[in-house]
N, C-alpha and C positions, 0 to 999 in steps of 0.2 A: 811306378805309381807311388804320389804320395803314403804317408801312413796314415792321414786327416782322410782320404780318399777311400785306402783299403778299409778304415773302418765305417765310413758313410755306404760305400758299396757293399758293404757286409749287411747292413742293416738293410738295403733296399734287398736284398738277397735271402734275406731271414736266417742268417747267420747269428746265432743268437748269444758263442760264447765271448763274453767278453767279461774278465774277473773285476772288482772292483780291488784299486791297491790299499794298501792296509792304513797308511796314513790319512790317506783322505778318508777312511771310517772313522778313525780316532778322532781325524778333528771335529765333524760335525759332530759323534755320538757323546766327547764330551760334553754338547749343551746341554741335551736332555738325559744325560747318566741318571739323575733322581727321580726321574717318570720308571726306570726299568727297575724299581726296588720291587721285590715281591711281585715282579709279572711273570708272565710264560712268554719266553721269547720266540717266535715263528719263523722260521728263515725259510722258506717259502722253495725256495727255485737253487740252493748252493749244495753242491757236491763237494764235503769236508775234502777233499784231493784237494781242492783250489783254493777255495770260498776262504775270504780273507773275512767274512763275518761272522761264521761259527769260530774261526783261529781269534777272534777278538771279543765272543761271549764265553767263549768256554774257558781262555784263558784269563778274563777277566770276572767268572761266574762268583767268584766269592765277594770280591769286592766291589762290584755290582748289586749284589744280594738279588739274586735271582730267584727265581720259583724255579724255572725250568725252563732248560734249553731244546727247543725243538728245530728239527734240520728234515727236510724233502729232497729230495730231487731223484732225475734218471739218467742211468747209464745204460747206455745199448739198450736202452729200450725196457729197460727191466727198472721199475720204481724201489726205491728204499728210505726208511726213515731213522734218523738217530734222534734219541733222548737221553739229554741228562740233567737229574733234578737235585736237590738240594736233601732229598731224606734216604738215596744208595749211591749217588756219588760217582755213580759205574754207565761208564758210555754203552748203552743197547742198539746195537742196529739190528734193524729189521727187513726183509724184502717187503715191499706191498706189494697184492694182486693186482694191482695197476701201475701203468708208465710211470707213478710220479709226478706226472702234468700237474700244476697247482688245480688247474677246471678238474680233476678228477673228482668221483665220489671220496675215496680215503683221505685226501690233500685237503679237502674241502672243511670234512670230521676234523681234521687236524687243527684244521682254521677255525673253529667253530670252539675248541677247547681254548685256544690263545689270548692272550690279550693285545700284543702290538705285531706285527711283521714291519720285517726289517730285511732288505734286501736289493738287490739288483734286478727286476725282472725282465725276462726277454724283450729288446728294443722292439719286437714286433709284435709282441703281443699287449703293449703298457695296456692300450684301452679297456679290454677284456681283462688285467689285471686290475685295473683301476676299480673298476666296475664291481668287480668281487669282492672288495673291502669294502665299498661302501654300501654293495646290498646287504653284505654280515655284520655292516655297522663295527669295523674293526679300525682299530689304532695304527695307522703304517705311518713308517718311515724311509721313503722307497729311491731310487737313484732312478730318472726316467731324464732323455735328451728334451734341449728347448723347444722342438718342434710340437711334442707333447701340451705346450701351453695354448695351443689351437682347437686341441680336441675342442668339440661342444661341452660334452660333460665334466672338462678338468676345467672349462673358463669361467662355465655354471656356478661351480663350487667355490673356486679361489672369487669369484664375484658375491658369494653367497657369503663368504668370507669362513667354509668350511676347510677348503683346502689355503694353505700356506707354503710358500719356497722357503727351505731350511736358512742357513745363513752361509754358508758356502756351494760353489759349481766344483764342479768335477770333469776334465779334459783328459786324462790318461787312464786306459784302462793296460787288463794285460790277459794275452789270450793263453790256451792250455800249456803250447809249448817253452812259454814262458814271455816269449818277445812284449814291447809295449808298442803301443797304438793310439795316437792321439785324434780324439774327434768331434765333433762338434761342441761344443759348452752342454753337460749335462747337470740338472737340480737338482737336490734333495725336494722329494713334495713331500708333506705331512701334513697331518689335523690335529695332530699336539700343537700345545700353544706354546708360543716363543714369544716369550717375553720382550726381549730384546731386538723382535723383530720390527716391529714398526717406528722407523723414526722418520721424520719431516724431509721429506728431500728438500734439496734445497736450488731451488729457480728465482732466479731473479730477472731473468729476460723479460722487457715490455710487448706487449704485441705490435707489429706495426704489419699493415697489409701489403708493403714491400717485401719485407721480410719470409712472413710465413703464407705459403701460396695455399691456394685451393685446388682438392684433384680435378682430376676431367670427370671424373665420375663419380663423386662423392662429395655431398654438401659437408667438408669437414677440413682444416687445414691440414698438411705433412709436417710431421716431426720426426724426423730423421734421428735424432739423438734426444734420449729423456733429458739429459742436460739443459737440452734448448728451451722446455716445457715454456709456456710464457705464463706468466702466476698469474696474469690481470684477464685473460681471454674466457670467455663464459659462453662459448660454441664447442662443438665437438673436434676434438685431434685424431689426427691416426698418427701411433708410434708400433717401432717392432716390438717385438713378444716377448723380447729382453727384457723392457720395461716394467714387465710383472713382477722381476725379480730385487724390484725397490719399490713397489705398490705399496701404500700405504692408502687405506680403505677410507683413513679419517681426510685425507685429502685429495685422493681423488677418488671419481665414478668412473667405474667401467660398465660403459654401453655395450661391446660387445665387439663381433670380429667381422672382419671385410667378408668374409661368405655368406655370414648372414644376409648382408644385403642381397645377393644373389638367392638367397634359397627364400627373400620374402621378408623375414622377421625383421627387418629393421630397413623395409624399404624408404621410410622417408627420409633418407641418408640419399638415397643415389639420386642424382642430376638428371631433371626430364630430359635436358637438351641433351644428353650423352646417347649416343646411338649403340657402342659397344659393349662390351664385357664388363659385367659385373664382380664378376669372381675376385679379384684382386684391383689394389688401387692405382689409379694411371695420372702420371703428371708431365706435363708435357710431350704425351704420346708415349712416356715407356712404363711398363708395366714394372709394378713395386714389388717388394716380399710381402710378404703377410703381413697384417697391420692390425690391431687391437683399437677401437674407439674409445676414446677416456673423454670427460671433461674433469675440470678446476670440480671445485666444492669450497665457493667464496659465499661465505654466510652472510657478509656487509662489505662496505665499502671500507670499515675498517680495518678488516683482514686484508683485503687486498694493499692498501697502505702499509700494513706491516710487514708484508712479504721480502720489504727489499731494504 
């Protein structure tokens, strides 16, 4: 069995350890290093044994300038919590009366004193993580797989233009025993702002109706590759959920995702003449991956002129 496999099978299995490696923290954490001056860091779900993100705030606590380093997590079942702040300098760990599960009551309190979390959380529980920072109204900076960009409530947001993709993915993780494991393309999501995130993608393709077909079931052409995007076309596209990960909000609109059409909210998307499945997009009789609706956001005819 591949290692791309054992760890996709792991995730359908709810196998949830997978450590993130220390480089790929370094890189993205150096964009926002200035957002963590004077915060309370949350690591949410890492057992300092592994956790390559307490080994990279506690080593870097000073020159960070930190308030405080907070760490959760459970072993065998048993919760514990480490703290270390900037006025005793002295690592405290503690047992909690509960597992340690971040949904616990104590983990919860924990999260309620923080200002950002920062972490890896269980591939199978991202939603229910999700959910809990933005009910607490908390700052994360979290590692969650591309499938993730489907949820309702993560497409909501980054459409809301609340949530944002960091600036780099992440494909290797490494499990307790040490081995690595490469698996699907995973993002940084966040609600810090990044500056240097949005920039013009850049399409030049014309539309032509040879070219870009229309599904069997959906009033909307396939774009197989954001590349392809056509800058002059002012209809609805479907591309993969990759795509989000060079969204820019000033250029394009996101409608929304191919289930919707299925569950109703965006029924004037599917094709009367289609007699089958809505669920996913179909072109030429084969059934597509999952597909995000976007249009252009061409303000004049002079924008569109400019494009190329």
């Amino acid at each position: 069995m591949s290692k791309n496999k054992k760890l996709n099978n792991a995730i359908k299995n709810k196998n949830d350890e997978f450590y993130t490696l220390l480089k790929d923290i370094e890189k993205e954490l150096e964009i926002h290093k200035d957002f963590f001056k004077n915060k309370i860091i949350y690591c949410n779900c890492d057992n300092p044994k592994f956790s390559n993100f307490f080994k990279y705030f506690f080593d870097n606590f000073e020159s960070l300038q930190l308030k405080e380093l907070i760490v959760s997590y459970k072993e065998e079942e048993q919760g514990f919590y480490l703290i270390y702040n900037r006025s005793n300098k002295e690592l405290k760990l503690k047992k909690l009366k509960e597992n340690g599960d971040f949904r616990s009551d104590e983990c919860i309190d924990l999260l309620k004193k923080s200002d950002i979390v920062i972490t890896n959380p269980p591939f199978s529980l991202f939603k229910d993580f999700v959910n809990l920072l933005l009910k607490e109204k908390k700052y994360f900076l979290i590692i969650g797989n591309s499938n993730a960009l489907s949820f309702k409530k993560i497409l909501e947001n980054i459409k809301a233009n609340k949530i944002r993709l960091g600036i780099n993915c992440v494909r290797w993780f490494f499990l307790p025993n040490g081995d690595l494991c490469e698996g699907a393309r995973s993002f940084w999501y966040t609600n810090l702002d990044i500056k240097q995130k949005y920039q013009r993608l850049d399409v030049s393709k014309p539309y032509s109706t040879t070219e870009y077909l229309e599904y069997d079931n959906y009033k909307a052409i396939e774009i197989s590759k954001t590349k392809d995007i056509p800058y002059d076309f002012e209809g609805i596209m479907g591309v993969p959920i990759t795509f989000l990960s060079k969204y820019n909000p000033e250029q394009f609109e996101i409608i929304g995702a191919d289930y919707q059409v299925k569950d109703g909210e965006l029924s004037y998307i599917a094709n009367k003449k289609w007699k089958g499945k809505l669920d996913r997009a179909y072109l030429n009789g084969k059934r597509l991956y999952s597909r995000i609706f976007i249009k252009n956001i061409i303000s004049s005819k002079k924008e569109v002129n400019n494009a190329v």
